[in-house]
C-alpha positions, 0 to 999 in steps of 0.5 A: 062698882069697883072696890078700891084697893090702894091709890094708883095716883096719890094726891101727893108724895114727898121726895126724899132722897140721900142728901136727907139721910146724910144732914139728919145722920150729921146732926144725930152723930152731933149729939144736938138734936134739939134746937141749935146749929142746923135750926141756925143754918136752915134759917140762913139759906130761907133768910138769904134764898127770899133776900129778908134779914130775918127766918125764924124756924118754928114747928109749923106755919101755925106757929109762925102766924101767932107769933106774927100777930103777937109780935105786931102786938095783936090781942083782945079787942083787935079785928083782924081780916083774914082771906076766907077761902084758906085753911083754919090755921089762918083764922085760929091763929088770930082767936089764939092772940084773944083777937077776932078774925073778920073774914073778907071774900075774894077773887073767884079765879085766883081764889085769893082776898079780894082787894075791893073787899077789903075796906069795907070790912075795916073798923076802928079796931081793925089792926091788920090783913092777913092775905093767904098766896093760896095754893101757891099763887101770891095774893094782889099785894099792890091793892092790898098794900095800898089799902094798908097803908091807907089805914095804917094796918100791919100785913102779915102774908100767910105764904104757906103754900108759896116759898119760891112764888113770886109777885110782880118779881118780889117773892111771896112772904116778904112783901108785907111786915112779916111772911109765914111758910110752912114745910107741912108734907104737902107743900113744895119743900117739906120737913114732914111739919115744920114752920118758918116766919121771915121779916125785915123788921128787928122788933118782929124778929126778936119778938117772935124769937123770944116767944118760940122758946117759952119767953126765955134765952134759947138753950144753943144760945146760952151754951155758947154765951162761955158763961154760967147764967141761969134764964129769967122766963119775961113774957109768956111764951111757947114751945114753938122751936123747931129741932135740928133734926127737922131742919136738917131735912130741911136744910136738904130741900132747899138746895132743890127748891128750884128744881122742885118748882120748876117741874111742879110748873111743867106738871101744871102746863101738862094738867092745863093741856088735858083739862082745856079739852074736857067739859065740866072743869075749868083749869086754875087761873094764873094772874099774870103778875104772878109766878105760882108753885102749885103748891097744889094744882086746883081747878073749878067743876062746874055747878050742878056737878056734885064736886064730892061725888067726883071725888068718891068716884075717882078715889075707887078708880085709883085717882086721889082727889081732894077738896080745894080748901075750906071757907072760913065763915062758915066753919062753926068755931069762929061764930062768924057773922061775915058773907062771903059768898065767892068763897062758899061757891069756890070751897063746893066746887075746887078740887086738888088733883094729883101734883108731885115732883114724882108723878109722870105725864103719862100719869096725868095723862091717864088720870084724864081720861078716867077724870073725864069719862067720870064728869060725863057720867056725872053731867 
């Protein structure tokens, strides 16, 4: 067996490029460095990029999901439903407000909450739906809306991985109440960490606000009050800002949003055409009302093929693979009680391949061939 040495193909690799260096000079030659004037303009192009009247910038989507269910008023004694097949922030975020993620199953081939398997899940203490875009692809929000609406439940989207996605032509993040982002270094823009939480609601807004720094009047906002005052702390809050050097990072990549999308969508079509021809792997499925960013690019081995296996394999070839994401259910921090099977089968047999703006057809093409000589070993 060969020794692997160092990644050939990385999993992922963050673009950076001058425009960066020059935003992060700008604000170090301000002396603002904390939050203030670049936090106010990244906020700004997120606002009027999605079309909300509200962004928020935080120090992760973490973040933004908690002041989301705190500013819908979600606490103790509340049930939440969160999309099973997602990260831990999601269902965190909802033990951090002292409430109970319950978690619903979903759609094996878009990897999202399953709408049909919403209401039965839904009790008299259920206050809201936390569907999550996974990888990018947005979430059934029609049914999901409708289903809402039905039990006058809130919606918060966890859109971490999809800020340019779109869902019947509205983009991700702004169909429910609220909508949270993440600028983590895997995501299609980054910051290295950083958050966002946009709505078109004045009462989640401000609320969310008021808690990213510590219950109290933010310190940009008070220098420019003109006057002396001294802040009261009203509610207890957290120390979720985000620092100017960061969102100039950010404010830099999103002028290449666009650019970044739309060649994360071409290495997709590329990655589709290799893996229709090999057995034992079944390319992402794309629902035709949406337009994904492929966050990350994540297809399905077939079962019998030992998924983590693969992932040894192609990792001492040079290839860097990882798993899907994780089901929710059956992590042991949330005790939970809740069956949802589809996602179980999908968290043992998703893998993420290589997707970066960087990374070259030849490239993907080469990862392939190794990709599928090592399924047929394993077969």
């Amino acid at each position: 067996m060969k020794e692997f040495t160092m990644d050939k193909i990385p999993l992922t690799r963050p673009y950076f490029g001058q425009e960066e260096i020059d935003e992060i000079k700008k604000v170090l030659d301000s002396g603002w460095v904390a939050q203030g004037p670049k936090v106010q303009e990244f906020e700004k192009n997120v606002a009027e990029h999605l079309g909300t009247r509200y962004a928020v910038a935080v120090t992760n989507c973490t973040a933004a999901l908690h002041l989301a269910l705190l500013a819908l008023g979600i606490g103790p004694g509340d049930d939440v439903l969160v999309a099973d097949y997602t990260f831990p922030a999601t269902g965190h975020a909802v033990l951090y407000c002292g409430a109970r993620p319950v978690f619903v199953d979903i759609d094996p081939r878009t990897y999202n909450i399953d709408p049909d398997r919403i209401e039965e899940n839904i009790t008299p203490k259920t206050r809201a739906i936390i569907p999550v875009h996974t990888f990018g692809q947005p979430a059934a929000m029609d049914a999901i809306l409708e289903v809402a609406n039905d039990h006058d439940l809130a919606i918060i989207e966890d859109a971490a991985c999809a800020l340019g996605a779109r869902y019947r032509g509205r983009y991700a993040g702004t169909i429910g109440d609220v909508g949270c982002f993440s600028f983590h270094a895997r995501k299609g823009i980054t910051t290295g960490e950083g958050g966002m939480l946009v709505t078109d609601r004045d009462d989640i807004a401000v609320k969310a606000r008021h808690l990213a720094v510590f219950g109290m009047t933010a310190a940009w906002d008070r220098e420019r009050g003109g006057t002396f005052t001294i802040p009261e702390f009203t509610d207890l809050g957290y120390n979720y800002k985000m620092s100017d050097i960061t969102a100039a990072v950010g404010v830099a990549q999103m002028r290449r949003l666009d650019t970044f999308t739309e060649r994360r969508r071409e290495l997709a079509r590329t990655w589709d055409r290799y893996l229709d021809g090999i057995d034992g792997i079944t390319k992402p499925f794309v629902d035709p009302n949406a337009e994904p960013v492929y966050q990350s690019y994540v297809a399905l081995i077939d079962p019998g093929i030992d998924r983590d296996r693969l992932i040894e394999t192609l990792m001492i070839e040079g290839i860097q693979t990882q798993i899907g994401t994780y089901a929710s259910h059956i992590q042991p921090v949330y005790r939970s009680r809740n069956r949802c099977d589809r996602s179980l089968n999908v968290y043992h047999r998703a893998i993420a391949l290589p997707l970066y703006v960087t990374l070259r057809e030849e490239e993907i093409g080469n990862a392939a061939r190794i990709l599928e000589r090592t399924l047929g070993e394993l077969q």
